[in-house]
Phi, psi and omega in degrees: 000146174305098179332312202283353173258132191289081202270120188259114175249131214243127225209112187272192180328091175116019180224042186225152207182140177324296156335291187287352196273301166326302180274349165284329204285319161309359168268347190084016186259202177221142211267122128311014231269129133265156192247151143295144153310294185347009214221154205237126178180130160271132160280163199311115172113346169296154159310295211239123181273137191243164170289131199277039173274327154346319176276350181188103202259355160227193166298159165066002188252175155188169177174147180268175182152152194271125178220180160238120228259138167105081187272014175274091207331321181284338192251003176283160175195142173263136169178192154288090190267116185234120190223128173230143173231090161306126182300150178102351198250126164332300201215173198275140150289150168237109189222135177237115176204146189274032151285000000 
């Protein structure tokens, strides 16, 4: 890839992993990932990781934050957790990426 280009890698449900956010970010592109609810994350400087559905606990809600994502010490990565739950919709989108 052309160094001058801003390359976004985009990744659904069940494909995100310590490994992989390392290896694209070792590339210079920037990790797209959707998440599960199913996923555990603090924000930066907190204690304790709790589940992130929390954050958006109904339709209609959202929200962002710098968080560290994962509690499990080999699978964490620090980033940018972006969640919106649209009325009408099963569940909350979830994107974790280091933009």
């Amino acid at each position: 890839m052309p160094l001058e280009w801003h390359v976004i890698v985009l990744a659904d449900r069940g494909l995100y992993a310590r490994w992989l956010w390392d290896a694209i970010r070792a590339c210079g592109w920037h990790p797209f990932l959707r998440l599960n609810l199913g996923v555990k994350a603090r924000l930066v400087g907190d204690c304790t990781f709790e589940w992130i559905s929390r954050w958006v606990p109904t339709p209609g809600t959202s929200w962002k934050g710098e968080v560290e994502c994962f509690a499990g010490k080999k699978s964490r990565v620090n980033g940018t957790l972006l969640m919106h739950w649209e009325a009408g919709y099963e569940s909350a989108w979830v994107i974790l990426t280091d933009l």
